[in-house]
C-alpha positions, 0 to 999 in steps of 0.5 A, a space after each residue: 321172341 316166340 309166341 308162348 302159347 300158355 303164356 295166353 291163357 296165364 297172363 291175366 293173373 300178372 294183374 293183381 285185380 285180375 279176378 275182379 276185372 275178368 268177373 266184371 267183364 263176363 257179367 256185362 256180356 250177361 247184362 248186355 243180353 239180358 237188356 236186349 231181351 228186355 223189350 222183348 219180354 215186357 212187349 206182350 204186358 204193355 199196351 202204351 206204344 211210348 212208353 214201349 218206344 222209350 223203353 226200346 230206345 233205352 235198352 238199345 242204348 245201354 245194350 250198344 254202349 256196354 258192347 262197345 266196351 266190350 269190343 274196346 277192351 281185348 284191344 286196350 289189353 293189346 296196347 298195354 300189353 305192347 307197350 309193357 304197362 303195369 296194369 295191362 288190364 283196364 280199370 272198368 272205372 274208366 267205363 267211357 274210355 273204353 267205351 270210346 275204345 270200342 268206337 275207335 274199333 269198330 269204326 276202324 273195323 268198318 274201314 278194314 272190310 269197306 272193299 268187302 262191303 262194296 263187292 258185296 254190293 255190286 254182286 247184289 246190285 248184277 243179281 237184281 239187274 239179272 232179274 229185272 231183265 228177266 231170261 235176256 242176253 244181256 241178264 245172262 252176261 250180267 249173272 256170268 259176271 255176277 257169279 265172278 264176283 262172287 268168286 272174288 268176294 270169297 277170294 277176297 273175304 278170305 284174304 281179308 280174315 287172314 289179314 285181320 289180326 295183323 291189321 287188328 295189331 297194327 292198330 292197337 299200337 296206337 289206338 288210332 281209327 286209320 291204323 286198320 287200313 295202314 297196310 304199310 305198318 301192317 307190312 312192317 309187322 309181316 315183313 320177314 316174321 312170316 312164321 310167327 305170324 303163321 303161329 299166330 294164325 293156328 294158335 288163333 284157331 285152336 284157342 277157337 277150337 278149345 272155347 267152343 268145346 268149352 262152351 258145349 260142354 257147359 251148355 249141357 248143365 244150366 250152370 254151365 249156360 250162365 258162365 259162357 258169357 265169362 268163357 267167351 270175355 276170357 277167350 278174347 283176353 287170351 287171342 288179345 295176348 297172342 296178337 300183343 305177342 305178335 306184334 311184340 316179336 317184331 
């Protein structure tokens, strides 16, 4: 099985709710920038700290959860679509679920990149020791190091944005938050299907490539600014098709 690039972009229309499915999504992307600016717009009418207070607490929260589905969602598509479910775009019904969907990710997402996280903090940690010490011998090994850091941080960055979709289908086969850092499911994916996984890789980047002139060309009329949120939820539908793909040639 090959990965079918135009396949990406049509496979929502199998759904007979697709339309409505895909119109729900790209408006709670628009609700979920709307709620954030929210206390932002209200801040110079206001002068009860509370009710401020509470107002920012409420937006945050609602904000959080409808972007936690959001996240959720393209990685419920990979599951249905692997395991070959009728529906394979979610019902918007079943909110929480997916919201849940979208902690499970991004808790998972967070193990993937913690050897990132942790390099990245140690280049941070030599820097300010650097500084602290001022123009010593022992400052200028400590920026020498720091600077092989941070050579390895981009090293290892880079390793780590290559590996992401193949980490990102090893997970939404089965949903589960360890399946991010399960580099042995990952290497069973990869295992003699280098080429497509190299496909995958450049069709990942020219579905990028595509909605970004998309989306600068509809920047150029207001219309065009309103529908971007949709633009952006459908692009994510299309790289979740192409990595259920991936997973599917093994």
């Amino acid at each position: 099985m090959d990965i079918n690039f135009e396949q990406a972009f049509s496979f929502v229309k199998e759904d007979p709710k697709w339309g409505k499915k895909i119109a729900i999504g790209g408006a709670l992307s628009a609700v979920a920038l709307f709620v954030l600016c929210i206390p932002f717009m209200i801040l110079p009418f206001t002068s009860s700290v509370p009710l401020y207070v509470a107002l920012l607490a409420t937006c945050s929260v609602l904000a959080a959860a409808i972007m936690f589905a959001l996240i959720g969602y393209p990685f419920l598509v990979i599951n249905n679509r692997i395991h070959g479910s009728e529906e394979f775009l979610p019902c918007w019904k079943d909110f929480f679920s997916i919201v849940f969907a979208g902690v499970k990710t991004t808790v998972g997402h967070f193990l993937f990149i913690l050897p990132v996280l942790f390099f990245s903090v140690i280049v941070l940690l030599m820097f300010l020791g650097a500084f602290s010490l001022g123009t010593s011998v022992i400052s200028a090994f400590i920026v020498f190091f720091g600077f092989v850091f941070i050579f390895a941080l981009i090293g290892l960055t880079t390793l780590y944005s290559l590996l992401y979709p193949l980490m990102s289908g090893a997970f939404s086969e089965d949903m589960n938050v360890f399946s991010y850092v399960n580099y042995k499911r990952g290497w069973e994916l990869l295992a003699g299907n280098w080429l497509n996984y190299l496909i995958l890789l450049l069709l990942l980047v020219a579905v990028g490539v595509i909605f970004h002139f998309a989306a600068m060309l509809l920047v150029l009329t207001i219309a065009g600014v309103i529908l971007i949120p949709w633009l952006c939820f459908y692009a994510c539908l299309v790289c979740a098709d192409l990595v259920a793909q991936f997973v599917k040639t093994k």
